[in-house]
N, CA, C and O atoms as a Tinker XYZ file with bonds, in Angstrom:
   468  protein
     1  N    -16.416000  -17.587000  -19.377000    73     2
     2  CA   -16.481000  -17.279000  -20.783000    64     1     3
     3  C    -15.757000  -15.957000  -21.022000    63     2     4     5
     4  O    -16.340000  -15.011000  -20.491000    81     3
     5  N    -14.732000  -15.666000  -21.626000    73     3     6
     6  CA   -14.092000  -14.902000  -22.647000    64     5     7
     7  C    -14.807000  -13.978000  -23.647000    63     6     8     9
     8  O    -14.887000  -14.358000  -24.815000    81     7
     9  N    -15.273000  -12.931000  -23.326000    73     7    10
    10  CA   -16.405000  -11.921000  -24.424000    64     9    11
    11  C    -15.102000  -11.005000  -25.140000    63    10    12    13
    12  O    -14.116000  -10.647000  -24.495000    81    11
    13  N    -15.277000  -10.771000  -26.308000    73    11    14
    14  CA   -14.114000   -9.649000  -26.604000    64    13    15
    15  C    -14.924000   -8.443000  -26.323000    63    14    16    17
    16  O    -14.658000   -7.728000  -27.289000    81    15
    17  N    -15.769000   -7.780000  -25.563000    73    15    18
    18  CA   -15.971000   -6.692000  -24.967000    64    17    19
    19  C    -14.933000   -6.434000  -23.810000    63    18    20    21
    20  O    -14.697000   -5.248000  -23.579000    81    19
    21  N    -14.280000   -7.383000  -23.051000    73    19    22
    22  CA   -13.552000   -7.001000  -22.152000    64    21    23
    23  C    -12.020000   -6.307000  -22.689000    63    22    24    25
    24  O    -11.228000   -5.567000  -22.107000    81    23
    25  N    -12.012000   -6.973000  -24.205000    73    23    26
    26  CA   -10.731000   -6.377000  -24.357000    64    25    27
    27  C    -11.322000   -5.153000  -25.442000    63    26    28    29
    28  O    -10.848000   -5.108000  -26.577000    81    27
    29  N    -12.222000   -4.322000  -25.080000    73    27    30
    30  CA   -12.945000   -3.302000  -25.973000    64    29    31
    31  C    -11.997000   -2.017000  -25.387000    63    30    32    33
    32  O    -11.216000   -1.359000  -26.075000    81    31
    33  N    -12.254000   -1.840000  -24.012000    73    31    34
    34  CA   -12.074000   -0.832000  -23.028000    64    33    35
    35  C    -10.702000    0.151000  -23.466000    63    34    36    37
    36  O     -9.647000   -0.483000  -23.418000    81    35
    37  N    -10.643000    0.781000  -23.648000    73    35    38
    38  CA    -9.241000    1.529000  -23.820000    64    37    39
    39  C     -8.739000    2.133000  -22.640000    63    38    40    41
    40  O     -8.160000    3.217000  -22.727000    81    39
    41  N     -8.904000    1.507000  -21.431000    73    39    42
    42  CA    -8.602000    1.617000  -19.923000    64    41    43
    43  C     -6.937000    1.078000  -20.319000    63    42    44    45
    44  O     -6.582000    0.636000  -21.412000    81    43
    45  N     -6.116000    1.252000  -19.155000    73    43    46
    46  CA    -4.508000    0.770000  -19.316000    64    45    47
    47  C     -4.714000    0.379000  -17.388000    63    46    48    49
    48  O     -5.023000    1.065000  -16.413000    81    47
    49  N     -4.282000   -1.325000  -17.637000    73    47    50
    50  CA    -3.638000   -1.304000  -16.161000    64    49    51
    51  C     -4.379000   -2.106000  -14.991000    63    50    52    53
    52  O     -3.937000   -2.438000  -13.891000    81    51
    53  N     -5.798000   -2.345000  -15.633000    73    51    54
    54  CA    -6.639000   -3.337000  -14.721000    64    53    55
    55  C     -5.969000   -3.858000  -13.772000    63    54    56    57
    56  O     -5.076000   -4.700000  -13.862000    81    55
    57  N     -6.456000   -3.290000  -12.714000    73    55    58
    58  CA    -5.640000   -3.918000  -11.573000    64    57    59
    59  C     -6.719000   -5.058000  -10.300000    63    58    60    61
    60  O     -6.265000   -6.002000   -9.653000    81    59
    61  N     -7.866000   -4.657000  -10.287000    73    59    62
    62  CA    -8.606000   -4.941000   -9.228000    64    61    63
    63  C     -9.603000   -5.431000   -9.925000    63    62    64    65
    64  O     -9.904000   -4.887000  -10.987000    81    63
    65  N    -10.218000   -6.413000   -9.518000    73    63    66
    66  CA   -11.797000   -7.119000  -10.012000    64    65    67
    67  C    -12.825000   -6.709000   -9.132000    63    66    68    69
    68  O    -12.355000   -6.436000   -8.027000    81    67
    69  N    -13.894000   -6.582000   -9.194000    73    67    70
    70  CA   -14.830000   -6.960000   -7.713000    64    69    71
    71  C    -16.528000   -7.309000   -8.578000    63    70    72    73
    72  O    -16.849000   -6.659000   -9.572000    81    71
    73  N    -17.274000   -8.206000   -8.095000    73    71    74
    74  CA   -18.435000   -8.477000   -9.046000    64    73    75
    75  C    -19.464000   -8.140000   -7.852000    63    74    76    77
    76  O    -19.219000   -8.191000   -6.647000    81    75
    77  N    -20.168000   -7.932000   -8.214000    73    75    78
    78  CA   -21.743000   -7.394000   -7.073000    64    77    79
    79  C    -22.113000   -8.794000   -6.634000    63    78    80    81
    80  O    -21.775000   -9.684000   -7.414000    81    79
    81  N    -22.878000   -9.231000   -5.294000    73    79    82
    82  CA   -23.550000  -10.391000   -4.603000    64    81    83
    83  C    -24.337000  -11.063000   -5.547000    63    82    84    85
    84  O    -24.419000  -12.246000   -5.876000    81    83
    85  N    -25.074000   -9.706000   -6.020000    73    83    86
    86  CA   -25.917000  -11.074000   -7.330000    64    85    87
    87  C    -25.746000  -10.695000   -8.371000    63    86    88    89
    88  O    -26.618000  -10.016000   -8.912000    81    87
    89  N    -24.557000  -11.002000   -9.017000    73    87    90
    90  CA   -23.417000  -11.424000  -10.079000    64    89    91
    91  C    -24.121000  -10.610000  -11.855000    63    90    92    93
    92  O    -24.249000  -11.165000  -12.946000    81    91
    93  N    -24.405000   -9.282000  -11.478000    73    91    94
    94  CA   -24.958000   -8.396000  -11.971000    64    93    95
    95  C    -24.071000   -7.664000  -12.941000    63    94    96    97
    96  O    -24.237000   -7.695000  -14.161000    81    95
    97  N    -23.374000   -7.180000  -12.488000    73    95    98
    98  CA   -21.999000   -6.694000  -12.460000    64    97    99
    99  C    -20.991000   -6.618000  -12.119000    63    98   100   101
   100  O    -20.849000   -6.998000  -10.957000    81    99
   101  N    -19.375000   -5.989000  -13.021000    73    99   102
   102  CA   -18.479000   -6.201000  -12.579000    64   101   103
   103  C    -17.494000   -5.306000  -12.640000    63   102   104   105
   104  O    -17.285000   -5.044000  -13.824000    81   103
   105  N    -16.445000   -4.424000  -11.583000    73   103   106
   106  CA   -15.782000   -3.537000  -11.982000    64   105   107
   107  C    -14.435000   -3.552000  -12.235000    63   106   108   109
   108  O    -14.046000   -4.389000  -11.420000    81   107
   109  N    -13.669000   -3.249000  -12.711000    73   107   110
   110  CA   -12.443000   -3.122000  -12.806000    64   109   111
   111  C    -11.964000   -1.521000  -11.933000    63   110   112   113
   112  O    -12.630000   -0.491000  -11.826000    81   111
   113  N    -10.373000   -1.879000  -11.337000    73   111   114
   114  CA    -9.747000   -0.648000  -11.337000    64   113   115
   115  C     -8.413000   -0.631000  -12.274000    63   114   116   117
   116  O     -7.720000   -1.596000  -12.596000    81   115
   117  N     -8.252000    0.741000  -12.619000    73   115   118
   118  CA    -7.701000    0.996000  -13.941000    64   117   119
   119  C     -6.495000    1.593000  -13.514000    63   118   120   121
   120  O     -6.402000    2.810000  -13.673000    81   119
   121  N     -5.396000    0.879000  -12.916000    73   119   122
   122  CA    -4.043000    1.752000  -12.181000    64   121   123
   123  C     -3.613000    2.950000  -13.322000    63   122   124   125
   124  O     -3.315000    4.088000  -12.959000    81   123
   125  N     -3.625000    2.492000  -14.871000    73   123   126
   126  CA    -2.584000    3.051000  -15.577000    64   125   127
   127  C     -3.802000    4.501000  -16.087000    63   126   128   129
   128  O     -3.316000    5.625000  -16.214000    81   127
   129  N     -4.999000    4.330000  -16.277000    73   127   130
   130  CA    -5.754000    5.257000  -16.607000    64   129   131
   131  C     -6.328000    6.186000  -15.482000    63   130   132   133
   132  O     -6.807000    7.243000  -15.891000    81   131
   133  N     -6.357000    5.970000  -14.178000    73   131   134
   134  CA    -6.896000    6.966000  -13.148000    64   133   135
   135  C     -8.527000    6.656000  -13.585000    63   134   136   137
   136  O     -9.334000    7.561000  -13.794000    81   135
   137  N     -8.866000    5.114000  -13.688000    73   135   138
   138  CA   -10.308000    4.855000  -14.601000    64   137   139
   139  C    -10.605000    3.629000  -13.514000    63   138   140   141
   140  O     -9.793000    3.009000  -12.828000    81   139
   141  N    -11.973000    3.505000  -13.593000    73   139   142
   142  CA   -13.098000    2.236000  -13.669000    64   141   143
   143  C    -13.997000    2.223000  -14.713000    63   142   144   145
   144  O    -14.666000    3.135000  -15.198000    81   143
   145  N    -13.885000    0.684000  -15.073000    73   143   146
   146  CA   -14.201000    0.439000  -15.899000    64   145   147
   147  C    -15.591000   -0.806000  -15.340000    63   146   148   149
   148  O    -15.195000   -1.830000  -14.782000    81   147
   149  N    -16.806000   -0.653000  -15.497000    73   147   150
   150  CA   -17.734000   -1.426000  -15.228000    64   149   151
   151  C    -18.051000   -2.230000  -16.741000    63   150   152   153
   152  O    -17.884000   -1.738000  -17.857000    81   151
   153  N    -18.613000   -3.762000  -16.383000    73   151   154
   154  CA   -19.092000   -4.706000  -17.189000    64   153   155
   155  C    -20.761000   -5.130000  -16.695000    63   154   156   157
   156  O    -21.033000   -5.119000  -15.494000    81   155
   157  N    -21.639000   -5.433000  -17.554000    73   155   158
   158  CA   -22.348000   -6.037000  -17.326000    64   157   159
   159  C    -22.479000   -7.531000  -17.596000    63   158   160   161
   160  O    -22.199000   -7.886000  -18.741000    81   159
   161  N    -22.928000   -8.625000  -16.569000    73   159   162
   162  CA   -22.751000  -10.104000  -16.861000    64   161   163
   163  C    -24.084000  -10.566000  -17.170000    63   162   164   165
   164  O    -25.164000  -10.482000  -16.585000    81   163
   165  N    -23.705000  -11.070000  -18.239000    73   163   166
   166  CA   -24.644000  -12.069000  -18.681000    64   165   167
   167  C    -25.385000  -13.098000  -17.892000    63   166   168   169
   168  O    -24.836000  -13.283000  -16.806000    81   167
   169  N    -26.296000  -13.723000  -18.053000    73   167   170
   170  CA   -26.740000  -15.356000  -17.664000    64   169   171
   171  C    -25.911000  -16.483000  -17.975000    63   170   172   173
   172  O    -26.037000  -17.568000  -17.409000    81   171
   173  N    -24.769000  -16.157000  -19.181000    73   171   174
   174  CA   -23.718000  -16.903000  -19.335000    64   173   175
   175  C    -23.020000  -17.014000  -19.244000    63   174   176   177
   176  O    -22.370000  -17.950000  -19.710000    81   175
   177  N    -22.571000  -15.989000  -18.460000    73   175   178
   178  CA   -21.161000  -15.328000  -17.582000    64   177   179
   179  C    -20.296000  -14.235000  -18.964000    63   178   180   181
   180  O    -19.133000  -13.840000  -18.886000    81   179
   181  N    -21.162000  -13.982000  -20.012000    73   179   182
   182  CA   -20.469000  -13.210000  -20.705000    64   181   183
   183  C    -20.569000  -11.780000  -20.208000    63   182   184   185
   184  O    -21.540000  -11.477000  -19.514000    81   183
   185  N    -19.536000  -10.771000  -20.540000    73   183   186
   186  CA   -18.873000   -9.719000  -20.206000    64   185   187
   187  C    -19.614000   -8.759000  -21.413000    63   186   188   189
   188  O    -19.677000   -9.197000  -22.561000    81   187
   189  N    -20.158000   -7.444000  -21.071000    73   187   190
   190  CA   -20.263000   -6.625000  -21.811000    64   189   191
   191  C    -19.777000   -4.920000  -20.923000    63   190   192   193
   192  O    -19.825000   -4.776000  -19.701000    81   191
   193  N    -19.410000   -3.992000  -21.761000    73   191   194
   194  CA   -19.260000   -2.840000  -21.037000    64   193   195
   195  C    -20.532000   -1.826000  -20.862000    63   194   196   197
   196  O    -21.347000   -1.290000  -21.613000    81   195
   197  N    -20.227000   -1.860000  -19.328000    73   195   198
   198  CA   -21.561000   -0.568000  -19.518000    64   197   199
   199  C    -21.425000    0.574000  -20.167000    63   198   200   201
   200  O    -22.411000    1.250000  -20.462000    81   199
   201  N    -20.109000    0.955000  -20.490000    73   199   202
   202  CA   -19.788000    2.382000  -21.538000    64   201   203
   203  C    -19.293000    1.840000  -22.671000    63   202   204   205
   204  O    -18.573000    0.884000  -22.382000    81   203
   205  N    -19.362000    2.028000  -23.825000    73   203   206
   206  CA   -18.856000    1.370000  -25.043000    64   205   207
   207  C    -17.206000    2.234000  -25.138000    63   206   208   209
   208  O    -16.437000    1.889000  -26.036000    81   207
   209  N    -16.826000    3.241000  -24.237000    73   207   210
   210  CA   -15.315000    3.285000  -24.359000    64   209   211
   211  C    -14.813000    2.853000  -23.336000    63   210   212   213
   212  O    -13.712000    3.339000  -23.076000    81   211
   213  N    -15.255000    2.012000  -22.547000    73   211   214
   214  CA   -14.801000    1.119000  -21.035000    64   213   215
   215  C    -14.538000    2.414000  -19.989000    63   214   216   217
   216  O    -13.788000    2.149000  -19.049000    81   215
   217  N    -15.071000    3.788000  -20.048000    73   215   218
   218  CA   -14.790000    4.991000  -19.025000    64   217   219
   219  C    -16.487000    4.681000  -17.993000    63   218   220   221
   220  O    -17.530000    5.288000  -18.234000    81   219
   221  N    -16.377000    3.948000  -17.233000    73   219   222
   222  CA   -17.504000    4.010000  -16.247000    64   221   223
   223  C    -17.510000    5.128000  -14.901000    63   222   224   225
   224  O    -18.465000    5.733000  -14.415000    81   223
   225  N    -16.137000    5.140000  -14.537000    73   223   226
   226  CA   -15.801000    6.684000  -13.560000    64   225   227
   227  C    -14.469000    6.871000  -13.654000    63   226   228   229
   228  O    -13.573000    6.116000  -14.031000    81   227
   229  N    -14.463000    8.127000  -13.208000    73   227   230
   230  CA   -12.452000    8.918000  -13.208000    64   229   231
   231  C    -12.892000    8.423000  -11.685000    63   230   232   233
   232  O    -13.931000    8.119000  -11.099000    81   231
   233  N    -11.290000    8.539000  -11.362000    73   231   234
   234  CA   -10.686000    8.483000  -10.284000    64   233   235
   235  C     -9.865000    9.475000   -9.754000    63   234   236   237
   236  O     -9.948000   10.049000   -8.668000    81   235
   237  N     -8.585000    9.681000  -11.197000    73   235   238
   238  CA    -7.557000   10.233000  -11.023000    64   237   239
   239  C     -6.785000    9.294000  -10.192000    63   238   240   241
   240  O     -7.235000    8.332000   -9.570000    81   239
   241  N     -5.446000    9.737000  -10.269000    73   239   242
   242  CA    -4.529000    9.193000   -9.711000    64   241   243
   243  C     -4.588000    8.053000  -10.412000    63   242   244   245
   244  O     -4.702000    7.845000  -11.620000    81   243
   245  N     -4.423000    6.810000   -8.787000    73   243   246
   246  CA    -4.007000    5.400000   -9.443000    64   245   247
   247  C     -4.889000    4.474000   -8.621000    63   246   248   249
   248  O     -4.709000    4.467000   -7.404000    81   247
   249  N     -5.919000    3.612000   -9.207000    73   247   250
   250  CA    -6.976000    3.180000   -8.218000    64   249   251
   251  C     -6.326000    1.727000   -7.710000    63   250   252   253
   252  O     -6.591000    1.031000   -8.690000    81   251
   253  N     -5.733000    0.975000   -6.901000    73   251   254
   254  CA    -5.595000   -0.095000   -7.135000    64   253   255
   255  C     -6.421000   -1.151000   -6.473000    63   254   256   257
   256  O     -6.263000   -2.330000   -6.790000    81   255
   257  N     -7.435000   -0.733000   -5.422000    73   255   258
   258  CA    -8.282000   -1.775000   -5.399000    64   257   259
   259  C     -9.410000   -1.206000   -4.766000    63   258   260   261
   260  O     -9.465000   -0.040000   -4.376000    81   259
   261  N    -10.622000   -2.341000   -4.636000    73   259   262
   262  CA   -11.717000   -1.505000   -4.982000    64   261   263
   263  C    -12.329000   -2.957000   -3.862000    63   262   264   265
   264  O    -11.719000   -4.024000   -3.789000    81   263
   265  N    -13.509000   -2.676000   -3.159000    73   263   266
   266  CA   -14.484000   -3.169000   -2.554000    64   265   267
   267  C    -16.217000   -2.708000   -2.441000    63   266   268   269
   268  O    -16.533000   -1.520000   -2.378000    81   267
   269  N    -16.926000   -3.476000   -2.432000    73   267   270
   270  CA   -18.145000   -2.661000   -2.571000    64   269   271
   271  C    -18.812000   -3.459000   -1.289000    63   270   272   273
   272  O    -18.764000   -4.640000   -0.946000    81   271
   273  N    -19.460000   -2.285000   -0.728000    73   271   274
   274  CA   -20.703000   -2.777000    0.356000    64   273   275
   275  C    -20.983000   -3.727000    0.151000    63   274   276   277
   276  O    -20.990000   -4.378000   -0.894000    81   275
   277  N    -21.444000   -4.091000    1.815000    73   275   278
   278  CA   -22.512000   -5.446000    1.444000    64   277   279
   279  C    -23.160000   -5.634000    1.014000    63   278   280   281
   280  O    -23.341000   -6.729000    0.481000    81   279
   281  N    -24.337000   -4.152000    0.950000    73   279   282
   282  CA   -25.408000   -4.445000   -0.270000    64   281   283
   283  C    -25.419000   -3.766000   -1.434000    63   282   284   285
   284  O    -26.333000   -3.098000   -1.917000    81   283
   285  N    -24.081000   -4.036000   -1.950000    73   283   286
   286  CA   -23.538000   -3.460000   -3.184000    64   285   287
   287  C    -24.117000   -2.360000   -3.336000    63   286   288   289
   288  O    -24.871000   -2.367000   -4.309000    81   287
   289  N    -24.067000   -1.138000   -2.615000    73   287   290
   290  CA   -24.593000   -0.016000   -2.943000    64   289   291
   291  C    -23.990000    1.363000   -2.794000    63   290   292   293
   292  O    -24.483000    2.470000   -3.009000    81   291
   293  N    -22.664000    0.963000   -2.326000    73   291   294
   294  CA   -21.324000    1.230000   -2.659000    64   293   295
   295  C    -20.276000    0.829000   -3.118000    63   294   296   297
   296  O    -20.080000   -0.367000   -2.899000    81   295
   297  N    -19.218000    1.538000   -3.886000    73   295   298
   298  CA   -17.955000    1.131000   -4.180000    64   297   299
   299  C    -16.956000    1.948000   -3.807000    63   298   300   301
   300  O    -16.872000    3.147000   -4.074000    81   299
   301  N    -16.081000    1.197000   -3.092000    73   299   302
   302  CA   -15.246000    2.083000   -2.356000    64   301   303
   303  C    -13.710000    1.473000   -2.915000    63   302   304   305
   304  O    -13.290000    0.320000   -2.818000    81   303
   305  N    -13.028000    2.702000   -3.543000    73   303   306
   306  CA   -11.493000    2.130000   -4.445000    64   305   307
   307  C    -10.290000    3.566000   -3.501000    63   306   308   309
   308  O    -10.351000    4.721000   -3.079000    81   307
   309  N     -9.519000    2.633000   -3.607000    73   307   310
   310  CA    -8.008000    2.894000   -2.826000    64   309   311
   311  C     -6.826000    3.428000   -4.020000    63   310   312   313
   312  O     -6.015000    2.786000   -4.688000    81   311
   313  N     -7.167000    5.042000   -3.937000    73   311   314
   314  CA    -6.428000    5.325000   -4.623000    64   313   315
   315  C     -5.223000    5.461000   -4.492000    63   314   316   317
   316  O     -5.246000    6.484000   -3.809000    81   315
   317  N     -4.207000    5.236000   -4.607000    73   315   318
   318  CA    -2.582000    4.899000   -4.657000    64   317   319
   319  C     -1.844000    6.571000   -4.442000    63   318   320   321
   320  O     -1.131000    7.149000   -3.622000    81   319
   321  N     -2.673000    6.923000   -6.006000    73   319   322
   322  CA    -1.458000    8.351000   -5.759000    64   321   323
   323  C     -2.173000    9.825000   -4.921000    63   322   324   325
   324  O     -1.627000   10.820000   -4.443000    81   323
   325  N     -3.414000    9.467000   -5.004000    73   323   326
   326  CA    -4.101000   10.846000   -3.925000    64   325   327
   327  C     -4.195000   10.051000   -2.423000    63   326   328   329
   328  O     -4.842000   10.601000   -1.532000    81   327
   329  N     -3.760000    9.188000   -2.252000    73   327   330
   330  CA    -3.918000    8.506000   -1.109000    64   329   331
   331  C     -4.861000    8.606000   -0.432000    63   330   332   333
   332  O     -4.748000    9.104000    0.688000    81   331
   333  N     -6.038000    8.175000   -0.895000    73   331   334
   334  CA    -7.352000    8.479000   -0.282000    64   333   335
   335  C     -8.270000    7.293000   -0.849000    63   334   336   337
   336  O     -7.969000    6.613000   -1.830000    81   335
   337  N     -9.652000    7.120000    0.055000    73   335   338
   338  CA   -10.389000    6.253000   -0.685000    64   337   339
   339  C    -11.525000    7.081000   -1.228000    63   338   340   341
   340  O    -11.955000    8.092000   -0.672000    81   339
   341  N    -11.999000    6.551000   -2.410000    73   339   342
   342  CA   -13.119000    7.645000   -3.151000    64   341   343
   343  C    -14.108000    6.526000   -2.851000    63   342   344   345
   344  O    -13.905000    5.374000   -2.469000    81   343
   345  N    -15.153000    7.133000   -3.109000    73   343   346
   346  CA   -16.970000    6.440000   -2.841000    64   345   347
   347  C    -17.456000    6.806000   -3.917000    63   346   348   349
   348  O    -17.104000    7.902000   -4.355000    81   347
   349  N    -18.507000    5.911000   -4.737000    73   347   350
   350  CA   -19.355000    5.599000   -5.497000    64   349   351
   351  C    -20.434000    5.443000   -4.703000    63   350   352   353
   352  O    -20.396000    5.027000   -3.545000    81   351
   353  N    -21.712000    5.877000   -5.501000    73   351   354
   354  CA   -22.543000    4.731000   -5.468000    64   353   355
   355  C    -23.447000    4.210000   -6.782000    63   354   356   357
   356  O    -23.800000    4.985000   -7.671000    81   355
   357  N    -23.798000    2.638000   -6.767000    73   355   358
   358  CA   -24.164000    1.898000   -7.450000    64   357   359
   359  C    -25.103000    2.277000   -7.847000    63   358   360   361
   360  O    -26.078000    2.337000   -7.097000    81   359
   361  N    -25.199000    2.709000   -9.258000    73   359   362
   362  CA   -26.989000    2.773000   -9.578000    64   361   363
   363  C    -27.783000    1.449000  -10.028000    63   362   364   365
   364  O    -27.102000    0.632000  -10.647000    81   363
   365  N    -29.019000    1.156000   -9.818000    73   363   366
   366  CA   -29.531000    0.530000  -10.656000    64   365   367
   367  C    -28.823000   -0.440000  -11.753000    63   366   368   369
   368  O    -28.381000   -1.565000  -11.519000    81   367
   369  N    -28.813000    0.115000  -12.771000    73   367   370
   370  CA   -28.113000    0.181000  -14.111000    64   369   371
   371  C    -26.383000   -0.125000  -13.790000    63   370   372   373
   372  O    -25.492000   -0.380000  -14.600000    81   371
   373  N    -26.341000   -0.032000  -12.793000    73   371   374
   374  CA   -24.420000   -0.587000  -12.853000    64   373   375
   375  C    -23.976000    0.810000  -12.642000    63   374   376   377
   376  O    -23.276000    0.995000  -11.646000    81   375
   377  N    -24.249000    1.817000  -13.386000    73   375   378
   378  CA   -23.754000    2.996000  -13.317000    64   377   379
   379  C    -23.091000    3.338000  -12.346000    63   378   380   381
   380  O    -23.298000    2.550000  -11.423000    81   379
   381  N    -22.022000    4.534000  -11.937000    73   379   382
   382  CA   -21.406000    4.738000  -10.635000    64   381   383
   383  C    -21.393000    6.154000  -10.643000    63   382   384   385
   384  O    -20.967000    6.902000  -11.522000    81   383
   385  N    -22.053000    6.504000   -9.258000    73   383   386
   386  CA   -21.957000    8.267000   -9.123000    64   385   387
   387  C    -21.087000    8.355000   -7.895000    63   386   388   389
   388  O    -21.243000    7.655000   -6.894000    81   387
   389  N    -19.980000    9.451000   -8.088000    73   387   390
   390  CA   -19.113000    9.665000   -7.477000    64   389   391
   391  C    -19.467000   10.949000   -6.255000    63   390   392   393
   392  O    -19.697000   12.149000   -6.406000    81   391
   393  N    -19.399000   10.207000   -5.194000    73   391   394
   394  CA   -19.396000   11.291000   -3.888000    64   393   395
   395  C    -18.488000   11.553000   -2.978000    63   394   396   397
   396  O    -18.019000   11.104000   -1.933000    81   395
   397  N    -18.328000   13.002000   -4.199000    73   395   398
   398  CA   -17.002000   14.280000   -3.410000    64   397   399
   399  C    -17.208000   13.959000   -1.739000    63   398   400   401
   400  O    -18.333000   13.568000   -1.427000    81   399
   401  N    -16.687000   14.032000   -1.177000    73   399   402
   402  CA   -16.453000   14.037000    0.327000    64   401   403
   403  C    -16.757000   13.129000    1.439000    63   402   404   405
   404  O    -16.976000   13.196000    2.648000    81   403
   405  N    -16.668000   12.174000    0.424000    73   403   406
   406  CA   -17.743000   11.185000    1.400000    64   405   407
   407  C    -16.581000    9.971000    1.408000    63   406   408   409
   408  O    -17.041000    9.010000    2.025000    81   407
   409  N    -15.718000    9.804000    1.099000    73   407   410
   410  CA   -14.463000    9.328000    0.967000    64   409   411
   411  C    -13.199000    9.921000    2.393000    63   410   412   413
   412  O    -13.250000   10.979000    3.019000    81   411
   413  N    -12.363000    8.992000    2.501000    73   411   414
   414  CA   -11.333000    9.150000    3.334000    64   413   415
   415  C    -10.238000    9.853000    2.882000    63   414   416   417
   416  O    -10.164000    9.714000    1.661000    81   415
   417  N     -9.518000   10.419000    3.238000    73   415   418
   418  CA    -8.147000   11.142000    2.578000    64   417   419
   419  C     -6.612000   11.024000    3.743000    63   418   420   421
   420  O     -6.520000   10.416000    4.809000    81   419
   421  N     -5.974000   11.538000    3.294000    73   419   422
   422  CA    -4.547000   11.584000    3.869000    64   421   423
   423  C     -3.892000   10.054000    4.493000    63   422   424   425
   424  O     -3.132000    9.905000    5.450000    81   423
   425  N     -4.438000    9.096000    3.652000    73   423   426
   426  CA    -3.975000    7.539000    4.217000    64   425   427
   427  C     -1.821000    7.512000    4.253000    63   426   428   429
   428  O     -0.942000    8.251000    3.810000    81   427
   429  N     -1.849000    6.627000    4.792000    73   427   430
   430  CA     0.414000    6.638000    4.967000    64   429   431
   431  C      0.188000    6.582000    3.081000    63   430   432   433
   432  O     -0.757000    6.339000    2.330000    81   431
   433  N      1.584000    6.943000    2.922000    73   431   434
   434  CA     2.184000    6.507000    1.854000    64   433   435
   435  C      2.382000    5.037000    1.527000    63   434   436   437
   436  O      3.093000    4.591000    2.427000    81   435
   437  N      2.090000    4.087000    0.672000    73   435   438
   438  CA     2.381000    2.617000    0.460000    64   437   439
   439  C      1.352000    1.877000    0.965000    63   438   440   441
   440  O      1.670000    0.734000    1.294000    81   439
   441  N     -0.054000    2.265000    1.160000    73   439   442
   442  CA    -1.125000    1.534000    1.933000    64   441   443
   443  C     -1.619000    0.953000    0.502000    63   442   444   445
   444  O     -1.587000    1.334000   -0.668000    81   443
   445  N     -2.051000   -0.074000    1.159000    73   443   446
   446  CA    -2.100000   -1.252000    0.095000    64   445   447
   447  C     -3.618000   -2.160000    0.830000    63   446   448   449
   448  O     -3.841000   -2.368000    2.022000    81   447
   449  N     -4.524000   -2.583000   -0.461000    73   447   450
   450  CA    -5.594000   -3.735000    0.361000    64   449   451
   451  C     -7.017000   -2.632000    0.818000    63   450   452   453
   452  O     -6.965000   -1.476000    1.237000    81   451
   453  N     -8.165000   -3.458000    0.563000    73   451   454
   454  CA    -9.151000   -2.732000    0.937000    64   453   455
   455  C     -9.894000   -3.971000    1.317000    63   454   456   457
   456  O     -9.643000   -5.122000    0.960000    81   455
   457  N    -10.892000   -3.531000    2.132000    73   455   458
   458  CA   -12.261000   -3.767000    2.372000    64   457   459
   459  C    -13.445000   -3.777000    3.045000    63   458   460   461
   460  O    -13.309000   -3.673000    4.264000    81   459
   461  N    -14.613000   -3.874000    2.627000    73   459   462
   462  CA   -15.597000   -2.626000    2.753000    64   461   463
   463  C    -16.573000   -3.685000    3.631000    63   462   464   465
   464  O    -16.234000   -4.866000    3.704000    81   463
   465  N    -17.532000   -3.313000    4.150000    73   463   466
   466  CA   -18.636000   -4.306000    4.873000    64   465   467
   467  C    -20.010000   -3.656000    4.680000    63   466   468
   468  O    -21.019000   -4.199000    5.130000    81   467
């Protein structure tokens, strides 16, 4: 199902999908905004935003893909232009809190593809 909340977001660039194990939520990565953008899913598979301006976390740079733990209690996104991976973690609520240092840094130039276990 098609919600026009997904096209609410004033994010630029959606690049990456990833939905939680039990289909709770859903994130986007935002190449053109240095953004994630989280949705909450319905029972009907409809789409709503957990932020009403589609800003769920900065990134900076350019996120282009994103994986979350097995027990969705991380999210881990591959940022392009700091070449590093940043860490979330999942609240409750969908929410995402970002943890400074707990992330990888100095990846090659052109690394491409993630994923998390």
């Amino acid at each position: 199902m098609i919600s026009p909340s997904v096209f609410a977001a004033s994010e630029r660039a959606a690049c990456w999908v990833v939905t939680t194990g039990n289909g709770k939520f859903a994130y986007t990565t935002n190449t053109g905004s240095g953004s994630i953008s989280g949705y909450a899913i319905g029972h009907d598979g409809s789409l709503s935003l957990l932020d009403s301006d589609g800003l769920t976390a900065v990134t900076g740079g350019a996120p282009i893909d994103a994986a979350l733990s097995r027990n969705d209690r991380f999210l881990f996104v591959l940022n392009a232009a700091t070449r590093r991976i940043d860490v979330f973690r999942v609240a409750a609520d969908g929410s995402l809190i970002a943890l400074p240092g707990a992330g990888i840094g100095d990846l090659p130039a052109g690394v491409n593809g993630l994923v998390a276990t």
